[in-house]
C-alpha positions as CSV (number, residue, x, y, z in Angstrom):
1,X,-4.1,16.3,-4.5
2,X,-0.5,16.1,-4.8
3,X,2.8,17.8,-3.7
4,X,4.1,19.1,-6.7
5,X,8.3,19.3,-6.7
6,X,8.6,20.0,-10.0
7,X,7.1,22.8,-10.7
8,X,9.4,26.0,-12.5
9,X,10.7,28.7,-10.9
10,X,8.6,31.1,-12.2
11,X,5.6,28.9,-11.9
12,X,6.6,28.8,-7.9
13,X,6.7,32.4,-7.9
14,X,3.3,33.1,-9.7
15,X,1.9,30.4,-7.3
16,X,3.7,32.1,-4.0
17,X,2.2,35.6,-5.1
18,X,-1.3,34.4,-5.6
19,X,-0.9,32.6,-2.6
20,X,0.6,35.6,-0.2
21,X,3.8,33.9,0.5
22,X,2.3,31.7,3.4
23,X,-0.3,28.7,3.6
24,X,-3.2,29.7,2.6
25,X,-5.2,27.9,5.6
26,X,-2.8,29.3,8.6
27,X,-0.6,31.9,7.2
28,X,2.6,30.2,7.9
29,X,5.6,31.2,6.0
30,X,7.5,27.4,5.9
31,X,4.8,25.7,3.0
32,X,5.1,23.0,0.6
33,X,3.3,23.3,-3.3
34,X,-0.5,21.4,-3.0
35,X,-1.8,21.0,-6.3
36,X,-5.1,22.0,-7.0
37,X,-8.4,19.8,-7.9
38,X,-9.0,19.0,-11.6
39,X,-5.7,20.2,-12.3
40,X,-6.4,23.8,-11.9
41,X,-2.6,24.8,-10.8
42,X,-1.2,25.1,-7.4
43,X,-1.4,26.5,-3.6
44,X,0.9,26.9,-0.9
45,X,0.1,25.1,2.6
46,X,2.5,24.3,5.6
47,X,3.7,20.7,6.6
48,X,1.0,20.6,9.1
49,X,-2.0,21.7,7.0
50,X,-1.0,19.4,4.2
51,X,-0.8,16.8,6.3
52,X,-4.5,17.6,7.0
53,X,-5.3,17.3,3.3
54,X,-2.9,13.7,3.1
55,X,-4.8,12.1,6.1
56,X,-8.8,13.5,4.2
57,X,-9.4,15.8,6.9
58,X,-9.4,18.6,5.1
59,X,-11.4,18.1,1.5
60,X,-10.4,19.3,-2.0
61,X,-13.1,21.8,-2.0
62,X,-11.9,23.1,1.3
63,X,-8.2,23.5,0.1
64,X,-9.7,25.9,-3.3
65,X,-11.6,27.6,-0.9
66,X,-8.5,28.6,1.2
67,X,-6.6,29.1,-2.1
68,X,-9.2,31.6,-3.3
69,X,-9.0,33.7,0.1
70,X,-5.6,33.3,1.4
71,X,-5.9,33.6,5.2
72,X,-3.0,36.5,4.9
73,X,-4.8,38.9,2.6
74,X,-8.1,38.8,5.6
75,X,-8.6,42.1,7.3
76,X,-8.0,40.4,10.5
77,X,-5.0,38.3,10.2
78,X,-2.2,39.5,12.1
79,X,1.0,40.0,9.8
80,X,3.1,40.7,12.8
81,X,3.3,38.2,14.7
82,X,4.8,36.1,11.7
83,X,8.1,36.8,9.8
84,X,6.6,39.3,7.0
85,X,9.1,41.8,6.6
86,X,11.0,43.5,3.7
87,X,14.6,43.6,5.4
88,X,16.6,40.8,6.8
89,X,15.7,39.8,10.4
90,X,17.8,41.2,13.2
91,X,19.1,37.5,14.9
92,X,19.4,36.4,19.3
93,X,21.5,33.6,19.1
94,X,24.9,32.8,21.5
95,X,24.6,35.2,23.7
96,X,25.9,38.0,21.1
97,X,24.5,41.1,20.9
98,X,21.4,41.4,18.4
99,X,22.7,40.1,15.3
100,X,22.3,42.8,12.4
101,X,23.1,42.0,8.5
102,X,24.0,38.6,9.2
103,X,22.5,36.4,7.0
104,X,24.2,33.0,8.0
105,X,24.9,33.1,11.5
106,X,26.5,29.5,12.2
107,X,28.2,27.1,9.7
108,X,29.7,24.0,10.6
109,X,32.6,22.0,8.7
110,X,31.3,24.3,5.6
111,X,27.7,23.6,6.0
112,X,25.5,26.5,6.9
113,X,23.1,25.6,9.5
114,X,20.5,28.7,9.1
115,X,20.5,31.1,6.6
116,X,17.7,33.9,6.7
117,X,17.1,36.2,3.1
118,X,14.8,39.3,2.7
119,X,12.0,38.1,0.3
120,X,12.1,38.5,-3.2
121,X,9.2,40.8,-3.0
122,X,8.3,43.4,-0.2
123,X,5.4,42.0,0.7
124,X,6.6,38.6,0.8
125,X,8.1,37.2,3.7
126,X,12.0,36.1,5.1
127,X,13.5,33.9,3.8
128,X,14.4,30.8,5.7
129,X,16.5,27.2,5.0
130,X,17.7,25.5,7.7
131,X,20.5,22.4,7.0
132,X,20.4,19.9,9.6
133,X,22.6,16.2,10.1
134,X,20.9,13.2,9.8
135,X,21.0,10.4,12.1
136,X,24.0,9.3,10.1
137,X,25.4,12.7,10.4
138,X,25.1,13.7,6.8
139,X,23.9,17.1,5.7
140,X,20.4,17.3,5.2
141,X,18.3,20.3,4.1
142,X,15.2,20.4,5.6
143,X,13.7,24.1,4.4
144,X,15.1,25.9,1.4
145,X,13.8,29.6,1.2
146,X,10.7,29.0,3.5
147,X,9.9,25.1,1.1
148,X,9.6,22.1,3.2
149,X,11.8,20.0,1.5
150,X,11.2,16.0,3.5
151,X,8.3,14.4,2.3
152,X,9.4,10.8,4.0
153,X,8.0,12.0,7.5
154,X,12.0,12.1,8.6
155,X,11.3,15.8,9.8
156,X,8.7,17.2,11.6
157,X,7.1,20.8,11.5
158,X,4.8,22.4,13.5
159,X,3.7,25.8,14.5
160,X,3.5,26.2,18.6
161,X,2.4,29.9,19.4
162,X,5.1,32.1,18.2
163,X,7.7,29.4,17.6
164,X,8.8,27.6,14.1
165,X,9.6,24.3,15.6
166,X,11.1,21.4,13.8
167,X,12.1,17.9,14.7
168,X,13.8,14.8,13.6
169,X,11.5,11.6,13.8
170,X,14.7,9.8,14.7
171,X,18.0,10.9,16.3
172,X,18.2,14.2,18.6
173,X,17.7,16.9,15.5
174,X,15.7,20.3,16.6
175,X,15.2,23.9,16.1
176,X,13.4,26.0,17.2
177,X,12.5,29.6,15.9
178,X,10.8,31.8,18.0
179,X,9.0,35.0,15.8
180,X,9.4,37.9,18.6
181,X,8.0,40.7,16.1
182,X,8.4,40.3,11.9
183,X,12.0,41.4,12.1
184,X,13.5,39.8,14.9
185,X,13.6,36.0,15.5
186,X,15.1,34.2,18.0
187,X,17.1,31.0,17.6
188,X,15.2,29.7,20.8
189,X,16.9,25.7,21.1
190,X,18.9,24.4,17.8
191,X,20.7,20.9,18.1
192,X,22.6,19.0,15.6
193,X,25.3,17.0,14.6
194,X,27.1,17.3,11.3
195,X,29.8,15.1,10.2
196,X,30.3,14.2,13.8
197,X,30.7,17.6,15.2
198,X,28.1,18.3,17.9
199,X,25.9,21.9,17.9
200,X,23.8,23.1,20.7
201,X,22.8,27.0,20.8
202,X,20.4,28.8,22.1
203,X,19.8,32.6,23.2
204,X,22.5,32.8,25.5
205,X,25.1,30.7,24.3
206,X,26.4,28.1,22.0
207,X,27.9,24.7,22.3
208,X,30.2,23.2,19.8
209,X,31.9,19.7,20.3
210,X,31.1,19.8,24.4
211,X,32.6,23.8,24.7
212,X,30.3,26.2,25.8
213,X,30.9,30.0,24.0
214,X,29.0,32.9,24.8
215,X,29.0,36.0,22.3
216,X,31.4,34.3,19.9
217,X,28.6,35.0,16.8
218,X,29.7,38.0,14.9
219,X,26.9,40.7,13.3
220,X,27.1,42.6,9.9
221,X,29.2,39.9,8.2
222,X,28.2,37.1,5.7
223,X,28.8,34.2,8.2
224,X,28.8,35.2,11.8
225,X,31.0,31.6,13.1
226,X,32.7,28.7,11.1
227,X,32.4,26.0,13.2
């Protein structure tokens, strides 16, 4: 059952509608395209579930199961406490205020670290990428509008009660996204380091290059700080 990078865009959206814009197993909103047995098109399922399908624990017959009852369209799954919402997430990061219409709060040397979209659809979910430095300091992008993008175990992803988490296998690379309700997240721990210029934020305040800030992140603007 392979990932499947290739596919169109309009074949990812047919397969993200079908699919309710979340792995099918866990309802996750950060998913990688699974193709289907005998060839029978695509499904959506996060890092950590695929990996479940790479290492045999989970079978082929199990995967078209979850594809034809998408955990997110069940009676009892609970949209809320995941990112499903129609308007761009209000933002606590730095120690601003809650962030509002800001849909790149931090870039550095030009790079933009997070960037968070409405979905495409209403009932889809927000949009995330996240652009992280490798160990080299280069500019990697690690999710692209909710798709994990590394498929060389070099990042790490994995859901921990309300928090996105994701890691670097090597170096010091992490952030972490806590869900408080569909339209509010939280930049809980981010840490990076782009073309040798060191990021550390959090809640409360922000670190860039050693200096500690607090509320320097502005709201209702494109890019709320050029580092």
């Amino acid at each position: 059952m392979p990932s499947l990078p290739d596919l169109t865009a309009e074949e990812r959206a047919v397969v993200r509608q079908a699919c309710g814009f979340a792995c099918v197993r866990c309802g996750v909103t950060i998913y990688r395209y699974l193709g289907l047995p005998e060839g029978r098109g695509a499904t959506l399922m996060c890092p950590t579930c695929h990996g479940l399908v790479e290492e045999g624990r989970l079978t082929p017959a199990q995967v078209q199961n979850f594809h034809a009852n998408p955990v997110v369209r069940q009676r009892h799954f609970a949209r809320d406490r995941l990112p499903f919402s129609s308007d761009l997430p209000h933002l606590v990061i730095g120690g601003s205020r809650l962030l509002r219409d800001t849909p790149i709060p931090i870039t550095v040397e030009g790079e933009p670290i997070l960037i968070f979209a409405p979905p495409r659809r209403s009932n889809g979910a927000t949009r995330i990428s996240v652009r992280m430095g490798a160990p080299d300091g280069a500019p990697v992008q690690v999710v692209d509008g909710n798709e994990w993008l590394p498929t060389d175990g070099s990042w790490h992803f994995i859901l921990r009660g309300d928090r996105y988490s994701i890691m670097a296998a090597r170096g010091d690379g992490l952030a972490i996204l806590r869900i408080i309700s569909r339209n509010r997240i939280a930049v809980e721990h981010l840490r990076t380091t782009i073309r040798g210029r060191r990021l550390e934020v959090t809640p409360d305040w922000l670190e860039i290059d050693g200096q500690r800030h607090v509320g320097r992140v502005s709201s209702s603007t494109l890019i709320g700080l050029e580092c």
